[in-house]
N, C-alpha and C positions, 0 to 999 in steps of 0.2 A: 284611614291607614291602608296600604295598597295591599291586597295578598296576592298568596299563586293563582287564585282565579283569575285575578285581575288582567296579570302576567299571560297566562292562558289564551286569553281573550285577545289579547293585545297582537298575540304573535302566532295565533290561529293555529296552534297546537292544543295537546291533553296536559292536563296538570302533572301529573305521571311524567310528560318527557320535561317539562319545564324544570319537574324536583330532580331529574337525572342529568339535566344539561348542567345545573347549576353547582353540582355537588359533584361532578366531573366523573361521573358513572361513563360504561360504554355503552352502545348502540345509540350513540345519539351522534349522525353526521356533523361534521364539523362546521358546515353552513347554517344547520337549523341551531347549534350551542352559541353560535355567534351573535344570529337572530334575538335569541330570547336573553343572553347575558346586554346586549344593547337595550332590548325593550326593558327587560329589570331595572338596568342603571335609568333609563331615562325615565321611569315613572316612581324611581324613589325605592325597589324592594329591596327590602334587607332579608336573607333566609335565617329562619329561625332557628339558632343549633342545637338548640333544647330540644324543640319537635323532628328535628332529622336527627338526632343522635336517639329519642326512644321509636322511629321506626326503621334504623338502620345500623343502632347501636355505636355510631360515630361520634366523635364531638365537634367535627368539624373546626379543630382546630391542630397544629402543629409546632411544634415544639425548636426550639432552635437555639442552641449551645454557643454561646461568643462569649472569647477571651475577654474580652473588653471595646464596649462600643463606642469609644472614642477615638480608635483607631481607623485611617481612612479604610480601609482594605475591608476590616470587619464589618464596618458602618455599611460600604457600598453592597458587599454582598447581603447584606441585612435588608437592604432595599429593593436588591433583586428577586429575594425569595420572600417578602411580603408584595411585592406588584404580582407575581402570579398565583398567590395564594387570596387575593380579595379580587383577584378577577373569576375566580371559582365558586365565592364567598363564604373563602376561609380565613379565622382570623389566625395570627402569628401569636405565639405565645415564648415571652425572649425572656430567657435563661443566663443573665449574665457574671461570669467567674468575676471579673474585675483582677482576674490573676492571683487573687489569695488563696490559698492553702482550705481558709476555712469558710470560703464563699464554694471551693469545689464542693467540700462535704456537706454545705446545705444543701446546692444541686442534687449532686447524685444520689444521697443518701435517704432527703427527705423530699422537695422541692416535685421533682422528676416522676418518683411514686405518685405524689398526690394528686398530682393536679393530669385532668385526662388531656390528652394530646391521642391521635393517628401515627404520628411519625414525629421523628427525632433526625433535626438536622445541625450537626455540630463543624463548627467553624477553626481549623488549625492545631486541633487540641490530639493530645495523645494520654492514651488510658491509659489508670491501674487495672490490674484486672480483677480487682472491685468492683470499679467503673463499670466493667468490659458487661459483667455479671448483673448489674443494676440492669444496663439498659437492653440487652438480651431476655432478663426478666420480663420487661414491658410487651415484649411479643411483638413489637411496633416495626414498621419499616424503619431502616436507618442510613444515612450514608455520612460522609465527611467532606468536607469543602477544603482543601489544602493537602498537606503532604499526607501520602498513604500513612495509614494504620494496619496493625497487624488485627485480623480477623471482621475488619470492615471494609464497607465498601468506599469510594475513594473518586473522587473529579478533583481534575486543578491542573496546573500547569508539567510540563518536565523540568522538574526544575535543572537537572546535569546541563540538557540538553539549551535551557534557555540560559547560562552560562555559560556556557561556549560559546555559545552563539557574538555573546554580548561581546567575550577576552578576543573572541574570533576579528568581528567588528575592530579593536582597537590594533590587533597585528596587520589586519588589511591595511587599516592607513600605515603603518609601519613603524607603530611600537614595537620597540624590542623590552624596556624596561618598565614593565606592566604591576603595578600593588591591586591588593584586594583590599577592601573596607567587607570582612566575615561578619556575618550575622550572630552574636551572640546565642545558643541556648536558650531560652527564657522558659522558669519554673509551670511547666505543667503543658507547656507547647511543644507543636510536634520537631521535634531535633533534627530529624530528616532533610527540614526544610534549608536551614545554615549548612547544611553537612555537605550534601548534594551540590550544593551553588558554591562551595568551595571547589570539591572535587571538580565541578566544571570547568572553573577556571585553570586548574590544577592540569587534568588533561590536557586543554587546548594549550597552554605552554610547552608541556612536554610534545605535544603533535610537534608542534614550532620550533623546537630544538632548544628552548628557550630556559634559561634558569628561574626556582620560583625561590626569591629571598626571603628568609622569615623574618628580616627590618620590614618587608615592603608587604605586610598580612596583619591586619591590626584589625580584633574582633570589637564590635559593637553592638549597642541596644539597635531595632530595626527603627529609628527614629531620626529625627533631625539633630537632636541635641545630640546624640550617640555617633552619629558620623561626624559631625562637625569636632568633636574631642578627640575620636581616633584618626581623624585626618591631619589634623594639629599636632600630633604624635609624630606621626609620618612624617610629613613634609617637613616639620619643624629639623629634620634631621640633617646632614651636611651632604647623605648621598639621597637622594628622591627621584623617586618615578616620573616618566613623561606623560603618564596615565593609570586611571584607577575606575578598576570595575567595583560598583558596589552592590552588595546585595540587595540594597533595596532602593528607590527612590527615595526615600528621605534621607536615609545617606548620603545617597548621592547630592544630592541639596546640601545637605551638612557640611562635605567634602568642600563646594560650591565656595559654599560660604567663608568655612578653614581657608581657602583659598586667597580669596579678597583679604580676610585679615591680615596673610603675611604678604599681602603684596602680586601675589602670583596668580600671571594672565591665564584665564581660561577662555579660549582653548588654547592659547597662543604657547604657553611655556606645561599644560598639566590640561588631557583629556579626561571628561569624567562620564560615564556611562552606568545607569543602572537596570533595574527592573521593574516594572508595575505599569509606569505610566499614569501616572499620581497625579489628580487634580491638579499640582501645582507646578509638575515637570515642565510645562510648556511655556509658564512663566518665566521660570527657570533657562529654558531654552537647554533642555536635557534632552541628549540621547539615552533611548531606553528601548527595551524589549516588551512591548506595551503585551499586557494582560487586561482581560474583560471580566473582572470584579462581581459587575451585577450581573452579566451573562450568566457566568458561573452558579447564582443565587437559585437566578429564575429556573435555572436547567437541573438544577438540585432540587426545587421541587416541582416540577416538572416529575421528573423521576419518579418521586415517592408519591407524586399524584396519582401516576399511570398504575404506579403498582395497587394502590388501595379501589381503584377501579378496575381491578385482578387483571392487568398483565404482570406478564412474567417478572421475575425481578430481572436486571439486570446485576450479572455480579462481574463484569470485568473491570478494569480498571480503565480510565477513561480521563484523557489525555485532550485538555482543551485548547484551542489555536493560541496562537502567540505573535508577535509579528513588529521588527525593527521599526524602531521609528527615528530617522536622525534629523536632528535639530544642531545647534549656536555650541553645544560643549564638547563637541569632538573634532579633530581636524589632524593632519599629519603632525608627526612629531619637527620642532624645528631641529636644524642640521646640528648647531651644534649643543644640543643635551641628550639627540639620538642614542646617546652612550649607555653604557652598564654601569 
């Protein structure tokens, strides 16, 4: 079996910096970390977390809060913050709500105490301040991946801003008669996030002079099946949109879909634009306001790395790129449904 000497040897360093490169300590240049996490991987070594957690009181492991990992969004940042956690050789330790009531209170209550973790990284969720109190207890770094929380720290998109942007998108081609597909609420998630991407769109209408009808606002689960039903609402109506911003890419799919069922050309008679940038948008041939998923993951523990390797913490709020992508479902409104 390969040890740190061996590693040592290999990459003509002290055992000393090999156990500080690998467990993502400081004073170790970022050439020589590179060096020995390459000679580790290629000779097989796995760091022991038993023996670095009784000489550093660590467990080399991290903790991480998802809604539910069947979701694309969850799953992908779940990916990004395990790819820089075992490039350090840290394992992930995954905390999943599944969304029920009483899978939160096995988390926070008992789950979260027991089991040792360094840091806690929780994925869209908004606390009791129960909650708040569990994981404050823990002494642990912490941050949130999605919309801000109150008394945490917070990475993820703008969400107002990347609204706009989208309603923005559909007025330049020259919608006037623009629907939203609203993000429902959902039990135990952060509200923020639907609330925000409503008001976006909300603003950029009123920038535009433009009226927001409440026929043409029909809230939904953030899914496929959940757009595709409130779209069918919508449109199924005698007055409809020439376009619809949705909260999320699978709505927007949904929408897509609603669309084909009654008949109705996209883009040709209904543009549909959403947000994320979903594995499947491009399938799809969706305009969307593309988000980086797993960036976000990797950059989350990134974070909580640096700090248990004593920097500073970072406490500002922190606002990750975004960036239009147009595709096959958007195009000008035709002349005559250009109407109100």
């Amino acid at each position: 079996m390969t040890s740190i000497d061996d590693v040592a040897r290999a990459s003509g360093v002290s055992t000393a910096t090999v156990s500080r490169a690998l467990r993502g300590l400081p004073n170790v240049s970022a050439a020589t970390r590179e060096a020995v996490l390459a000679t580790a991987d290629a000779l097989g070594y796995v760091v022991s977390s038993s023996a670095s957690g009784l000489a550093t009181g660590r467990t080399l492991a991290m903790g991480v809060v998802v809604p539910n990992v069947s979701r694309w969004f969850y799953a992908t940042v779940l990916e990004g913050i395990d790819a820089e956690l075992r490039r350090v050789g840290y394992d992930t330790i995954l905390f999943n709500l599944g969304l029920k009531g009483e899978d939160r209170e096995r988390v926070f209550h008992r789950s979260i105490l027991r089991k040792r973790t360094d840091a806690v990284i929780a994925l869209c969720l908004d606390f009791t301040p129960s909650e708040r109190e569990q994981l404050a207890s823990l002494g642990h770094p912490t941050i949130v991946v999605g919309g801000p929380v109150n008394g945490l720290r917070h990475l993820g998109i703008d969400e107002l801003a990347v609204a706009r942007a989208a309603t923005d998108h559909l007025i330049g081609l020259g919608h006037r008669a623009i629907g939203h597909l609203a993000g429902h609420p959902e039990h135990g998630l952060n509200k923020r996030v639907p609330r925000r991407r409503r008001r976006g769109y909300e603003l950029a209408m009123a920038a535009a002079g433009l009226p927001v009808r409440p026929e043409w606002i029909e809230p939904s689960d953030f899914d496929i099946a959940g757009g595709r039903e409130a779209a069918l609402r919508m449109l199924g109506r005698s007055s409809r949109p020439t376009a619809l911003f949705a909260a999320s890419d699978e709505m927007a799919i949904g929408a897509i879909l609603a669309a084909r069922e009654l008949g109705i050309e996209v883009p040709g008679e209904l543009s549909v634009v959403g947000i994320d940038n979903h594995a499947l948008a491009e399938t799809f041939g969706l305009t969307t306001i593309a988000q980086d998923p797993f960036g976000q993951g990797r950059l989350a523990a990134e974070l909580m790395l640096a700090e248990l390797a004593g920097e500073p913490p970072r406490t500002d709020l922190i606002d990750v790129p975004t960036a239009l992508i147009e595709r096959a479902s958007t195009a000008p409104p035709p002349a005559a449904t250009s109407r109100l």
